[in-house]
KEKOL-511177 format. One record per atom (N, C-alpha, C, O, CB): residue number from 1; atom name; x, y, z. Coordinates in pm, 1 decimal. Glycine has a CB too. Layout:
! residues N
<nudren NUM; 'CA'; <X; Y; Z>>
...
***
This chain:
! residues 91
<nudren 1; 'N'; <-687.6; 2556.7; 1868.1>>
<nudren 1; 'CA'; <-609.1; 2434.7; 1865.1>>
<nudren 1; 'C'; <-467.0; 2462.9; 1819.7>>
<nudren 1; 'O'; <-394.5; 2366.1; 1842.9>>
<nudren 1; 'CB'; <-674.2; 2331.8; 1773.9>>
<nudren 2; 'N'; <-374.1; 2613.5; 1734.8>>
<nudren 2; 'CA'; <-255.4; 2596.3; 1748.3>>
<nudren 2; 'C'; <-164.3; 2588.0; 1846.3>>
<nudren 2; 'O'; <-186.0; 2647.9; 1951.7>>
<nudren 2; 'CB'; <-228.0; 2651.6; 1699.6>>
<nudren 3; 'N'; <-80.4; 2534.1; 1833.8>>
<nudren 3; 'CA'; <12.9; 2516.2; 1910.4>>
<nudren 3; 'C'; <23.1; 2359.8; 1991.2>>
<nudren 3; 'O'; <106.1; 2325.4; 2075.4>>
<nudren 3; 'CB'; <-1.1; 2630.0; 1994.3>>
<nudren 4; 'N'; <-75.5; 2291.4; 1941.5>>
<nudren 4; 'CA'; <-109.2; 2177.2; 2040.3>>
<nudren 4; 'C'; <-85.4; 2083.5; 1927.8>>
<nudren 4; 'O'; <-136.5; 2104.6; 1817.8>>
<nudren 4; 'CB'; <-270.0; 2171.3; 2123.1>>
<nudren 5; 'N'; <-12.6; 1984.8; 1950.3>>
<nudren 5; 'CA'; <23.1; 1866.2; 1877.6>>
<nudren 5; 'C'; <-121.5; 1781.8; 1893.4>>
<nudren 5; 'O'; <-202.9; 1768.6; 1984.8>>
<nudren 5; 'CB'; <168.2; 1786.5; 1945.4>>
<nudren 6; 'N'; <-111.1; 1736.2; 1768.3>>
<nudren 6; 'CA'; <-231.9; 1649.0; 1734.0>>
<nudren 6; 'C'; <-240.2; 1470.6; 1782.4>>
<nudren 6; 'O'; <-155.5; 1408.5; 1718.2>>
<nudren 6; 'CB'; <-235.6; 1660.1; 1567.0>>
<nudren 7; 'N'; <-294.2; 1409.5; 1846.2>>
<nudren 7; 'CA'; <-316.0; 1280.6; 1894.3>>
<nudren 7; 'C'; <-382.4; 1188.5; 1788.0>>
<nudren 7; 'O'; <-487.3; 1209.3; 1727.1>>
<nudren 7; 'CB'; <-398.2; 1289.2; 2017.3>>
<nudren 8; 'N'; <-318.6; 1108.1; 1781.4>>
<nudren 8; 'CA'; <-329.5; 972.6; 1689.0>>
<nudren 8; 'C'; <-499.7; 962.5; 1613.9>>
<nudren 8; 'O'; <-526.3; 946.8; 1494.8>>
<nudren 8; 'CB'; <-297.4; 814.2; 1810.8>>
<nudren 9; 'N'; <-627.3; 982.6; 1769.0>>
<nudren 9; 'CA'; <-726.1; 995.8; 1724.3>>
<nudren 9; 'C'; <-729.1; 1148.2; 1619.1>>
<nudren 9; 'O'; <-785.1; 1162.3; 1510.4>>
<nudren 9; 'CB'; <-812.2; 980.8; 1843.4>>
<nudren 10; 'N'; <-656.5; 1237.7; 1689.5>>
<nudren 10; 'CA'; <-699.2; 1351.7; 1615.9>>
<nudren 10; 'C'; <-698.2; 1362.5; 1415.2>>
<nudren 10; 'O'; <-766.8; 1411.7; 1325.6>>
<nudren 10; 'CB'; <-595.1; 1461.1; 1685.9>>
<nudren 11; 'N'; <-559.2; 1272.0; 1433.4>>
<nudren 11; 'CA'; <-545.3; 1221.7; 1325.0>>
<nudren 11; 'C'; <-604.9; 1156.2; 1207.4>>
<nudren 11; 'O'; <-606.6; 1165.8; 1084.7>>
<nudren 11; 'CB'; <-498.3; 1181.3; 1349.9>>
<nudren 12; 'N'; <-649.4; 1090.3; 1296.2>>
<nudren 12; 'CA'; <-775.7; 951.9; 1213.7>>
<nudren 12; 'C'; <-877.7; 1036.6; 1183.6>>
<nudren 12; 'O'; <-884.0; 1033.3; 1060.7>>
<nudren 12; 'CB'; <-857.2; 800.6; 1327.5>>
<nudren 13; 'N'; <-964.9; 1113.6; 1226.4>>
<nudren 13; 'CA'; <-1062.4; 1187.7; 1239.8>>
<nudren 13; 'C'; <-1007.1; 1276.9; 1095.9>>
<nudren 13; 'O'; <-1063.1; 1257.0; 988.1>>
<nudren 13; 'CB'; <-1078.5; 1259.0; 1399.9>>
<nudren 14; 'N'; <-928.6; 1344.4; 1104.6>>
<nudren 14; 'CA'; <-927.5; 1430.9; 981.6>>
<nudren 14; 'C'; <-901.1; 1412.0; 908.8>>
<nudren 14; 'O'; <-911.9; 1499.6; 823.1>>
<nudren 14; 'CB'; <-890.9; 1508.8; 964.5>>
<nudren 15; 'N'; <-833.9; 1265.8; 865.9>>
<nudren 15; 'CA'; <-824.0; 1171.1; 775.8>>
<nudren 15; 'C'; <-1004.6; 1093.2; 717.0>>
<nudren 15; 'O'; <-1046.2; 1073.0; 602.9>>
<nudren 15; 'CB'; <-712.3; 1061.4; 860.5>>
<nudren 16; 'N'; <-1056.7; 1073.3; 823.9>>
<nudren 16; 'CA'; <-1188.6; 1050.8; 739.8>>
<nudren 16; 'C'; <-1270.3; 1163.0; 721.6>>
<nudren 16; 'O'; <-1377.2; 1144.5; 663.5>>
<nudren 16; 'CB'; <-1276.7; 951.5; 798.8>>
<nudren 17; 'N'; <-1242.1; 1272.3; 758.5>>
<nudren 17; 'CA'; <-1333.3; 1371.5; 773.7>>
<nudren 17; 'C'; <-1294.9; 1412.8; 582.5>>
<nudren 17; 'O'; <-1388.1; 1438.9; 506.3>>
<nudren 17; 'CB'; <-1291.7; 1503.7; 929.8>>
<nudren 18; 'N'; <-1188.9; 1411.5; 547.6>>
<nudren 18; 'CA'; <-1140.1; 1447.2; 422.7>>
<nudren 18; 'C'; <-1156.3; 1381.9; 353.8>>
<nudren 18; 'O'; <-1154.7; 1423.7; 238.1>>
<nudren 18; 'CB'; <-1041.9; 1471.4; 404.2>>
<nudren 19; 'N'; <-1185.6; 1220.3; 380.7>>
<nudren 19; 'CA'; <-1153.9; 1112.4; 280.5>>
<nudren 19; 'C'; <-1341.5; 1111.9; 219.7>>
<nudren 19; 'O'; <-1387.2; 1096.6; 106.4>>
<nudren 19; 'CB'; <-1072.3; 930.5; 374.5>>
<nudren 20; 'N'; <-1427.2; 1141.4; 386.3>>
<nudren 20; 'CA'; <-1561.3; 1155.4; 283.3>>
<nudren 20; 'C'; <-1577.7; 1253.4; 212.3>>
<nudren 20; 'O'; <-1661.5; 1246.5; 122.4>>
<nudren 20; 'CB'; <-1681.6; 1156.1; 338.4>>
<nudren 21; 'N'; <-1492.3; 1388.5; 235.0>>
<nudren 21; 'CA'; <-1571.7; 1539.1; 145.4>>
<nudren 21; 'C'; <-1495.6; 1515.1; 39.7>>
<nudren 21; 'O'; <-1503.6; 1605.5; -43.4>>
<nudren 21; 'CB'; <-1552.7; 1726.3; 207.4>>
<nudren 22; 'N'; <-1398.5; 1395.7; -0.1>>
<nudren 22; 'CA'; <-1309.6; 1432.0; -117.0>>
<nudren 22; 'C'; <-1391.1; 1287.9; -236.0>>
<nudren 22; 'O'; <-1371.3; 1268.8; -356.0>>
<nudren 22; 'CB'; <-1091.6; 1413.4; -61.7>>
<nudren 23; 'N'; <-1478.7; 1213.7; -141.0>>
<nudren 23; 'CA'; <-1520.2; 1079.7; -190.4>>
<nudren 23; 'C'; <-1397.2; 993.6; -210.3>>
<nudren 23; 'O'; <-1409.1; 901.1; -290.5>>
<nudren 23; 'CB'; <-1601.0; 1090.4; -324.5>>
<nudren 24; 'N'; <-1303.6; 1006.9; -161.2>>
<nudren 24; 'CA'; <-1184.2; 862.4; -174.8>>
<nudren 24; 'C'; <-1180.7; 769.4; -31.7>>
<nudren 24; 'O'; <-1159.0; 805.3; 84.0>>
<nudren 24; 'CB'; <-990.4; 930.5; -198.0>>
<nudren 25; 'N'; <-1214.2; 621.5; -93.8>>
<nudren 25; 'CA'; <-1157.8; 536.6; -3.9>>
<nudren 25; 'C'; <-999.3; 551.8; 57.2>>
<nudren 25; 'O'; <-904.7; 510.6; -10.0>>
<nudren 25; 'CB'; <-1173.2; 417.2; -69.3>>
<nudren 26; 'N'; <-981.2; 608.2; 177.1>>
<nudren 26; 'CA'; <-900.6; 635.5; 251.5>>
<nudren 26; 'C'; <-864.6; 619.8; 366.4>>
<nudren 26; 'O'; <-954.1; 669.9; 434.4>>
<nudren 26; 'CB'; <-899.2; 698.0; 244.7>>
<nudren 27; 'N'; <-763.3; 568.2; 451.9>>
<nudren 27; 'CA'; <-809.0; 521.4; 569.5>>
<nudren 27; 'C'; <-640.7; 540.9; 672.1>>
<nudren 27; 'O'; <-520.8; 560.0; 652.0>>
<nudren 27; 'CB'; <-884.6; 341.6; 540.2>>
<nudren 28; 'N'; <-714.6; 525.0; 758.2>>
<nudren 28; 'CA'; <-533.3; 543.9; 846.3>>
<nudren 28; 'C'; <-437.1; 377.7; 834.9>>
<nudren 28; 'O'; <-315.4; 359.4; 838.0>>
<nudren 28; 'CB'; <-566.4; 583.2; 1088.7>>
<nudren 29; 'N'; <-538.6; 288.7; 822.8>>
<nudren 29; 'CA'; <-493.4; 126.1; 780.2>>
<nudren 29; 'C'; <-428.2; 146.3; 635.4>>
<nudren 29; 'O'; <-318.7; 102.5; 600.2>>
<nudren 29; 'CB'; <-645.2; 0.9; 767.3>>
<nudren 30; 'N'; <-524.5; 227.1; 552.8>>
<nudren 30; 'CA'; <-474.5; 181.9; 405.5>>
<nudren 30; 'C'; <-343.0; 280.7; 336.2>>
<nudren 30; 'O'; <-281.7; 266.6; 230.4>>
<nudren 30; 'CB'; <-620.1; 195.5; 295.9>>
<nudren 31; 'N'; <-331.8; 377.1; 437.9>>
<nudren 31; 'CA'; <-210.2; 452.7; 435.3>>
<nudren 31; 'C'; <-82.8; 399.8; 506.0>>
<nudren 31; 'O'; <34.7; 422.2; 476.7>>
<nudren 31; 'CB'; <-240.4; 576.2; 489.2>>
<nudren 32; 'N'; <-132.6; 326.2; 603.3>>
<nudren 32; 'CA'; <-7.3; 218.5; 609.8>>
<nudren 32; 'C'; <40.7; 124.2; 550.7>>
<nudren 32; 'O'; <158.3; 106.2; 519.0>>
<nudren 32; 'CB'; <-2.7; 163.2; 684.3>>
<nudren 33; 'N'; <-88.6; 31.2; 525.6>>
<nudren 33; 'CA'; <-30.7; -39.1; 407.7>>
<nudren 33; 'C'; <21.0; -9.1; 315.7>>
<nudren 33; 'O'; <133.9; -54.2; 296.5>>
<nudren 33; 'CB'; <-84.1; -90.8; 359.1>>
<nudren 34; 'N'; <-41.2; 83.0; 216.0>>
<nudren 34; 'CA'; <36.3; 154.5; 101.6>>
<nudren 34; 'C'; <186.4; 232.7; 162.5>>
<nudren 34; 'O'; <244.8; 317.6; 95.2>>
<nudren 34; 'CB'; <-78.4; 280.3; 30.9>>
<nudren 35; 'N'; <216.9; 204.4; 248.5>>
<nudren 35; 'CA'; <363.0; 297.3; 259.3>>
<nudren 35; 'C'; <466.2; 127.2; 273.4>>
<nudren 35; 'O'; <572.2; 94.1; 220.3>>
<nudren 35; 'CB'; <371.9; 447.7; 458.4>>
<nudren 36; 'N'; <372.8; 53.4; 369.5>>
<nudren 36; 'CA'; <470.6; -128.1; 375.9>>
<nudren 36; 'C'; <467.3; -161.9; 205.8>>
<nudren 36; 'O'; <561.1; -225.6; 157.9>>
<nudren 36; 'CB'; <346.8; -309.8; 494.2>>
<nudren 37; 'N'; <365.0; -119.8; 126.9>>
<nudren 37; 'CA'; <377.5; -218.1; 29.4>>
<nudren 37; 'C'; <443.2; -196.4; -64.8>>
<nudren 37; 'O'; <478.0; -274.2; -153.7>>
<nudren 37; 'CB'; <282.8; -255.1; -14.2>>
<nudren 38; 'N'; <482.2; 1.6; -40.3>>
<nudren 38; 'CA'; <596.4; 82.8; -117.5>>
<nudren 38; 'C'; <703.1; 39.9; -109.9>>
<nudren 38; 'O'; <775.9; 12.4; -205.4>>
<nudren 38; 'CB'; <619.3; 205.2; -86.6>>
<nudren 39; 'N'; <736.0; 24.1; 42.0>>
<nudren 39; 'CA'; <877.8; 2.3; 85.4>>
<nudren 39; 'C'; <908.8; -119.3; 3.0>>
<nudren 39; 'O'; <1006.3; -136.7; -70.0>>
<nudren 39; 'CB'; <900.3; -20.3; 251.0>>
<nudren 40; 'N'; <780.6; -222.8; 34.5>>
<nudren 40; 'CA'; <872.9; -344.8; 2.3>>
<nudren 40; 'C'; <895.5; -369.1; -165.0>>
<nudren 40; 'O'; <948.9; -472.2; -205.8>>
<nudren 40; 'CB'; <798.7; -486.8; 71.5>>
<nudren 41; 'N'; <863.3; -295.4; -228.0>>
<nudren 41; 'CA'; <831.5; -301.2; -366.2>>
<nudren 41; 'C'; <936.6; -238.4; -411.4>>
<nudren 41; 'O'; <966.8; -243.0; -530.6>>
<nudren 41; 'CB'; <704.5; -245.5; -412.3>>
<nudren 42; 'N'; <1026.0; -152.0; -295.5>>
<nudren 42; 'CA'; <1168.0; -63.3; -339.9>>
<nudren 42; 'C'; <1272.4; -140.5; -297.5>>
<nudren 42; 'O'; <1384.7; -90.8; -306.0>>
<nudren 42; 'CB'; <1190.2; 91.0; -270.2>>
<nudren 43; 'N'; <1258.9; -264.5; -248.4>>
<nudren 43; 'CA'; <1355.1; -361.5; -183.0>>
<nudren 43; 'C'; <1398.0; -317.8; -43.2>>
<nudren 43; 'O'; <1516.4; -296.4; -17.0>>
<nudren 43; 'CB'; <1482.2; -378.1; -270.3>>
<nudren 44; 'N'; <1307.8; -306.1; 38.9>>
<nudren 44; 'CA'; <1357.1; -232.0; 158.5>>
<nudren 44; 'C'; <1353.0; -385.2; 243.9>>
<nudren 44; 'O'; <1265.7; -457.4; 195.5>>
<nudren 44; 'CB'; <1243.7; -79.7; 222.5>>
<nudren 45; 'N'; <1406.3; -431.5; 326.3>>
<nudren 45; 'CA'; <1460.5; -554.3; 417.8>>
<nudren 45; 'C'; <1311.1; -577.9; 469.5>>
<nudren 45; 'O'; <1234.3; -483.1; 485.3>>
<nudren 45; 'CB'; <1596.4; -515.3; 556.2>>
<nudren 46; 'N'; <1274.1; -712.7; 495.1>>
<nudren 46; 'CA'; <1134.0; -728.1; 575.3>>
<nudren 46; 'C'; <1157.3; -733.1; 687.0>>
<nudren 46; 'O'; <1057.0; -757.9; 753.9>>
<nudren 46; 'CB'; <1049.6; -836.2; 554.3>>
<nudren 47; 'N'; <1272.6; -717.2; 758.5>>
<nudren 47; 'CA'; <1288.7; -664.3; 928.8>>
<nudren 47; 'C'; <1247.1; -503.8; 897.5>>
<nudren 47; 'O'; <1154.8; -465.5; 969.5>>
<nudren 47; 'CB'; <1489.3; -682.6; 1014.7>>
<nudren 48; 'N'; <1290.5; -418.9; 817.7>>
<nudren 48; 'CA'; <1261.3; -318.3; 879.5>>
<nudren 48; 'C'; <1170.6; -269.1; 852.8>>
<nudren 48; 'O'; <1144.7; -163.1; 909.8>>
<nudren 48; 'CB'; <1327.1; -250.6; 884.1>>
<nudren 49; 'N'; <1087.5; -317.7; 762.6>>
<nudren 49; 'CA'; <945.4; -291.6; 749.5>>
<nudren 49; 'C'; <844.3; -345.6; 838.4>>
<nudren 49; 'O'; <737.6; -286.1; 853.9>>
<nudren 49; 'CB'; <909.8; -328.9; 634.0>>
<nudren 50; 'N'; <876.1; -476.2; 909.4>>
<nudren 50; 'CA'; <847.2; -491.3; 1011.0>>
<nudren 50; 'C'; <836.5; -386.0; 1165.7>>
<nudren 50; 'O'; <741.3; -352.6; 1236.2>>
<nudren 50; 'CB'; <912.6; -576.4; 1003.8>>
<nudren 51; 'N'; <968.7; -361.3; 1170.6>>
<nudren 51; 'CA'; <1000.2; -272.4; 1231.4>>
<nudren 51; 'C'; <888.8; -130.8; 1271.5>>
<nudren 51; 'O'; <818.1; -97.0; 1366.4>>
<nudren 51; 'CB'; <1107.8; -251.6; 1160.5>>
<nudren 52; 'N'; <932.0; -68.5; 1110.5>>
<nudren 52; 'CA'; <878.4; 58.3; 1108.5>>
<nudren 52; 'C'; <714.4; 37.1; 1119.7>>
<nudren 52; 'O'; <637.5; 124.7; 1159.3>>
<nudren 52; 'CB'; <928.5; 136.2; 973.5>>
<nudren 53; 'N'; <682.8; -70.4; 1085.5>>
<nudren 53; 'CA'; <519.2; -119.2; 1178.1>>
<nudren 53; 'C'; <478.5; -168.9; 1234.3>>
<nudren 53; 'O'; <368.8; -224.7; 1230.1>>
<nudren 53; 'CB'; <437.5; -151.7; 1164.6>>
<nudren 54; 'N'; <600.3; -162.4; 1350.2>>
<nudren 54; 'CA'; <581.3; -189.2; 1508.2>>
<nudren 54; 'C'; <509.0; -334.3; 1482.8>>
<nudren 54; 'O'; <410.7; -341.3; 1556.6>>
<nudren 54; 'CB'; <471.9; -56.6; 1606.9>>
<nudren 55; 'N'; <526.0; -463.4; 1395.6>>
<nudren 55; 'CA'; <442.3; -582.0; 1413.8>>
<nudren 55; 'C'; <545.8; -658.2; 1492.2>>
<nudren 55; 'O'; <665.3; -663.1; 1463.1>>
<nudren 55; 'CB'; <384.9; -657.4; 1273.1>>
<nudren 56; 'N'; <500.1; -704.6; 1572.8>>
<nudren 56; 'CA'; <574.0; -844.1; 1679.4>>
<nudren 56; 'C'; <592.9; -1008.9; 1594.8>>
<nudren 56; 'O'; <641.7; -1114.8; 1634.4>>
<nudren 56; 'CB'; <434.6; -882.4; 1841.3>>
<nudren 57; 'N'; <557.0; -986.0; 1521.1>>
<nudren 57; 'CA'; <506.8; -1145.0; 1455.0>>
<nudren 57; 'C'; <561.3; -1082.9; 1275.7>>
<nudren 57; 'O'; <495.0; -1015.2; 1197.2>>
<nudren 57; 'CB'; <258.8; -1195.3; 1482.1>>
<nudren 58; 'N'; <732.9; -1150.4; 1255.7>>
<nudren 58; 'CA'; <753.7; -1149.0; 1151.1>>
<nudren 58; 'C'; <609.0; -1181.9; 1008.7>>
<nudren 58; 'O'; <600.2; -1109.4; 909.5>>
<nudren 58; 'CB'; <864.9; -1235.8; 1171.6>>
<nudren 59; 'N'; <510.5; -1306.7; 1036.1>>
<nudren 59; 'CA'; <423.9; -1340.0; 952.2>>
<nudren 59; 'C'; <342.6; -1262.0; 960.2>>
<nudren 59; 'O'; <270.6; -1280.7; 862.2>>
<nudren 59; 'CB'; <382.1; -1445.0; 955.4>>
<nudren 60; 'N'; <287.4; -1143.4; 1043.8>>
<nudren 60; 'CA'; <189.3; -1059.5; 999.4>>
<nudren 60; 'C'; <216.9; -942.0; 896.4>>
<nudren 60; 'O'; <138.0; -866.9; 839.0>>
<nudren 60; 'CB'; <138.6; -1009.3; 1110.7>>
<nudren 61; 'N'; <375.8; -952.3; 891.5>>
<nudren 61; 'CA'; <454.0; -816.1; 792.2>>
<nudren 61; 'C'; <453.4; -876.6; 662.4>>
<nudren 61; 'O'; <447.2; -809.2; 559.6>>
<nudren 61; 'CB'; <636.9; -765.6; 833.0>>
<nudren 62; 'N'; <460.3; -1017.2; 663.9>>
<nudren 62; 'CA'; <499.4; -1125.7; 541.9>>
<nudren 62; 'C'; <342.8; -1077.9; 440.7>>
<nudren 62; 'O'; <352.0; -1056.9; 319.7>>
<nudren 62; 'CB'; <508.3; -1347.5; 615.4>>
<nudren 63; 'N'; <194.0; -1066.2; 524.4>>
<nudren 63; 'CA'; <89.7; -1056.1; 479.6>>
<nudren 63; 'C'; <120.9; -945.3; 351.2>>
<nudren 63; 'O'; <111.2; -961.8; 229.6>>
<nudren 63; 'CB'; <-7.7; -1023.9; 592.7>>
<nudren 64; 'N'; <158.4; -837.8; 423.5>>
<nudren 64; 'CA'; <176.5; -727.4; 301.6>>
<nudren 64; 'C'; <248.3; -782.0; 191.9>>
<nudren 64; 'O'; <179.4; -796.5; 90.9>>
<nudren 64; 'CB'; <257.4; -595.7; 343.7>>
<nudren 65; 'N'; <397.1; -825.0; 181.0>>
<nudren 65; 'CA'; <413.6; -907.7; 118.5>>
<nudren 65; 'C'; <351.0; -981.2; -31.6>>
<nudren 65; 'O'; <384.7; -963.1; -148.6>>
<nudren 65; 'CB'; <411.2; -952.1; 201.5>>
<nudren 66; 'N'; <246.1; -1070.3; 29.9>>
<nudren 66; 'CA'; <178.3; -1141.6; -42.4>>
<nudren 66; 'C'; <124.9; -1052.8; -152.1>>
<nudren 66; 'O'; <140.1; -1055.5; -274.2>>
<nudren 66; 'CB'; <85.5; -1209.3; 33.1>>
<nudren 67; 'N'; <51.6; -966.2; -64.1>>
<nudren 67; 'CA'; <-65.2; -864.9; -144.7>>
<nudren 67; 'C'; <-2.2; -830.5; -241.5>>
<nudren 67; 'O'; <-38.8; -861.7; -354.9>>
<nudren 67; 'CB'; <-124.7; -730.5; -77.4>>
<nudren 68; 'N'; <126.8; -745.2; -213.4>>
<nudren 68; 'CA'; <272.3; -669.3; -316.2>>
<nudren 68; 'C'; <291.0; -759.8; -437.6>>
<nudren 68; 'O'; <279.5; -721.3; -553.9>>
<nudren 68; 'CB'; <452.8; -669.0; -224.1>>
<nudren 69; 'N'; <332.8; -933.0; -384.0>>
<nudren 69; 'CA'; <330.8; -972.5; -506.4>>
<nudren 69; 'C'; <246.0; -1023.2; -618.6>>
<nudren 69; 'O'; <268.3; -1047.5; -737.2>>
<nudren 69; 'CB'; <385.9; -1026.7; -496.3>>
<nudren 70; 'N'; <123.8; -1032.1; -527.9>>
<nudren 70; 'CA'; <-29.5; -1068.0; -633.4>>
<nudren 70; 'C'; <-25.9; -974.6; -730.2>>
<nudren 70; 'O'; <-37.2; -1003.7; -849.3>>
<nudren 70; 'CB'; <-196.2; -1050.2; -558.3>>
<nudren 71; 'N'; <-8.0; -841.8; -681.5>>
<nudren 71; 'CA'; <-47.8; -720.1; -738.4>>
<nudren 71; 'C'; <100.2; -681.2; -853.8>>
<nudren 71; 'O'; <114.3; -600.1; -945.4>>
<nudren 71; 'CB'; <-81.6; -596.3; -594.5>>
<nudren 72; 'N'; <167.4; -758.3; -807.3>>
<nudren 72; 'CA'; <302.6; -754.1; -955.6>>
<nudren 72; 'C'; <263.4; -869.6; -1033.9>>
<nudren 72; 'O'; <322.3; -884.4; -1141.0>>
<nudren 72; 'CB'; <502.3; -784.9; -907.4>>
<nudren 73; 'N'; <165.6; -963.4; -997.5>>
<nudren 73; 'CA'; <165.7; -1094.4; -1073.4>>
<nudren 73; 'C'; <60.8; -1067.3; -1172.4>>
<nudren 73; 'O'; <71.0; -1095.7; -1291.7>>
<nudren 73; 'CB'; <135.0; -1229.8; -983.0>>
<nudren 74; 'N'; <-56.5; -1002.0; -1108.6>>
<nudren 74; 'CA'; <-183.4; -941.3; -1193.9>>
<nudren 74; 'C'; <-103.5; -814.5; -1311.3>>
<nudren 74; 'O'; <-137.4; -813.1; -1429.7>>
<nudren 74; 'CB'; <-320.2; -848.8; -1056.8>>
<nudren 75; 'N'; <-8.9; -726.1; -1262.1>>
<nudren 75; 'CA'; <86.6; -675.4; -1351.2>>
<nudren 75; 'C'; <129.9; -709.5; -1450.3>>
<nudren 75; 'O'; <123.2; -633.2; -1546.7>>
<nudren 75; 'CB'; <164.4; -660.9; -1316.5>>
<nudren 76; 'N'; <183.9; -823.9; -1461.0>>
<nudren 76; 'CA'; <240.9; -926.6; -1537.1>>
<nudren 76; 'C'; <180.0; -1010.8; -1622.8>>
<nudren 76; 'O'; <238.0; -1090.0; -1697.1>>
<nudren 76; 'CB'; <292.1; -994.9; -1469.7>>
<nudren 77; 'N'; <51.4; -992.9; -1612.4>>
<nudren 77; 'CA'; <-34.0; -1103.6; -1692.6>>
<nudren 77; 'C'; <-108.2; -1003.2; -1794.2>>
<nudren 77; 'O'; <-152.2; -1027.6; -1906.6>>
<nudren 77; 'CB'; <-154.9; -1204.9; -1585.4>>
<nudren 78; 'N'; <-109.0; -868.2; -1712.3>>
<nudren 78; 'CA'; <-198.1; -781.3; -1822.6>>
<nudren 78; 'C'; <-65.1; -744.7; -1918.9>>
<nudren 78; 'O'; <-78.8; -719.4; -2038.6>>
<nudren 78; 'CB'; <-295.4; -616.3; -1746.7>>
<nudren 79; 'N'; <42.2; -745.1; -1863.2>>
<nudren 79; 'CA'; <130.7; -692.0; -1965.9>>
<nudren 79; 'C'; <116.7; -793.6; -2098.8>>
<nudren 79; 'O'; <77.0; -761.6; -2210.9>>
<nudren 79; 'CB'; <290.5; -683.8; -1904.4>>
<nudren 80; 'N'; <162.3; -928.9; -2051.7>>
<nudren 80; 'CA'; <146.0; -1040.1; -2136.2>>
<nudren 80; 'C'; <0.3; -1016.2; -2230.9>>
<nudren 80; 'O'; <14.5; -997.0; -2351.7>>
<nudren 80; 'CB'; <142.5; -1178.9; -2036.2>>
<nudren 81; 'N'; <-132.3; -1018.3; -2174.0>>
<nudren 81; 'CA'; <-204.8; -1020.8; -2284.3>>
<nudren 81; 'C'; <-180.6; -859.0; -2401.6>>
<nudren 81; 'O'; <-214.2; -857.6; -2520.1>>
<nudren 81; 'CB'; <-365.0; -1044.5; -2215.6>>
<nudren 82; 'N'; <-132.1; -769.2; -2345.4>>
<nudren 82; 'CA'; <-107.3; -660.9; -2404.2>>
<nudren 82; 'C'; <-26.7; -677.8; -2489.9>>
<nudren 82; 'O'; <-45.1; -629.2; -2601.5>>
<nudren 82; 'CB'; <-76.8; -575.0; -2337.8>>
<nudren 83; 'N'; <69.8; -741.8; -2464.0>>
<nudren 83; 'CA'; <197.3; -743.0; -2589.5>>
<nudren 83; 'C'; <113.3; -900.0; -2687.4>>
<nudren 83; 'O'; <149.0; -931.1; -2801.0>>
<nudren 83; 'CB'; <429.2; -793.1; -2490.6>>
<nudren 84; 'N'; <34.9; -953.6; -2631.2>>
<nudren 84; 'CA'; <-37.0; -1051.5; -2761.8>>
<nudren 84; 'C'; <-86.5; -1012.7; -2817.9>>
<nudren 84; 'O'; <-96.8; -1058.3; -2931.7>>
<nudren 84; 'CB'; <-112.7; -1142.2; -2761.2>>
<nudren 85; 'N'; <-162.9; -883.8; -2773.1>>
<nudren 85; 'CA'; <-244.7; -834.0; -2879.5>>
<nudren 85; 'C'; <-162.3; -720.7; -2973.8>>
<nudren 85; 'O'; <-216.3; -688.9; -3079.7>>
<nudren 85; 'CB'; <-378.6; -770.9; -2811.1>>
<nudren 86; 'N'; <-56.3; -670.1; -2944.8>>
<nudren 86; 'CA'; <35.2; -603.0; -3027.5>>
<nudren 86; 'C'; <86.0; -715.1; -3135.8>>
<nudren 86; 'O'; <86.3; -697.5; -3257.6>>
<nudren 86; 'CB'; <156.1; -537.5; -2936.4>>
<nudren 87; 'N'; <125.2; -823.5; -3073.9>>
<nudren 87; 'CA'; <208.5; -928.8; -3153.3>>
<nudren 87; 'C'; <119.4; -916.5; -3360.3>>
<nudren 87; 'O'; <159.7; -892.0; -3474.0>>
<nudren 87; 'CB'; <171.3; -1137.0; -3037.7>>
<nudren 88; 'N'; <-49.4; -962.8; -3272.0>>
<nudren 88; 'CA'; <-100.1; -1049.1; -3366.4>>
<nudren 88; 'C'; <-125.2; -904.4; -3446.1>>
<nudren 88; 'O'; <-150.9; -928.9; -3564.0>>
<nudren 88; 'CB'; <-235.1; -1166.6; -3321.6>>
<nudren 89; 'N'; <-125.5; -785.7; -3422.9>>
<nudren 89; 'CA'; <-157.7; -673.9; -3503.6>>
<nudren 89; 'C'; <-79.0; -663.6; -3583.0>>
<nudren 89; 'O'; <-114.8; -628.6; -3695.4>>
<nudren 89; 'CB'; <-171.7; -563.9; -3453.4>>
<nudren 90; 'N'; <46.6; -687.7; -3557.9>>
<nudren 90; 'CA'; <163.4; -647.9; -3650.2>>
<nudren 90; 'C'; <128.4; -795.0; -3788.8>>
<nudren 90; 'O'; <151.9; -779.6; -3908.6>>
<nudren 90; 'CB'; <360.0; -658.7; -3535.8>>
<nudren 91; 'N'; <93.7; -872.6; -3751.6>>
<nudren 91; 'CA'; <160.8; -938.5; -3848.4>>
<nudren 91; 'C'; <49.6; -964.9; -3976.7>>
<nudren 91; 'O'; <85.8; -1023.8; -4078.6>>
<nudren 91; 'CB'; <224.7; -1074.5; -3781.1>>
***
């Protein structure tokens, strides 16, 4: 197989072939997402994250989005109970 560029399936395939011998949930979906949900979390424009994942329908890019900010909001709440429980130690 050197010399021969690898095809999208070829791809996927050695992506799960690794993801079971390594035991990590891994996936060719969840490596995209995790790269949209990077971008958008670095302030990158939602056209071009759109873009760079080829979606036709601004609201299907918006989805990632959502997820990004649940996942800063669940962030935010553990921080909060964390610093309550520092608060009441100190005093």
């Amino acid at each position: 197989m050197r010399g021969k560029p690898l095809s999208c399936e070829g791809i996927q395939k050695r992506i799960e072939y690794y993801a079971r011998k390594s035991d990590l949930n891994v996936s060719c979906h969840r490596l995209r997402h995790t790269m949209a949900t990077q971008a958008f979390n670095a302030d990158a424009d939602l056209a071009t994250i759109q873009d760079l994942l080829g979606h036709g329908q601004i609201t299907t890019t918006q989805r990632y989005c959502r997820v990004a900010n649940l996942k800063v909001h669940g962030l935010l709440q553990a921080m909060k109970v964390v610093s309550k429980g520092r608060s009441t130690k100190r005093e």
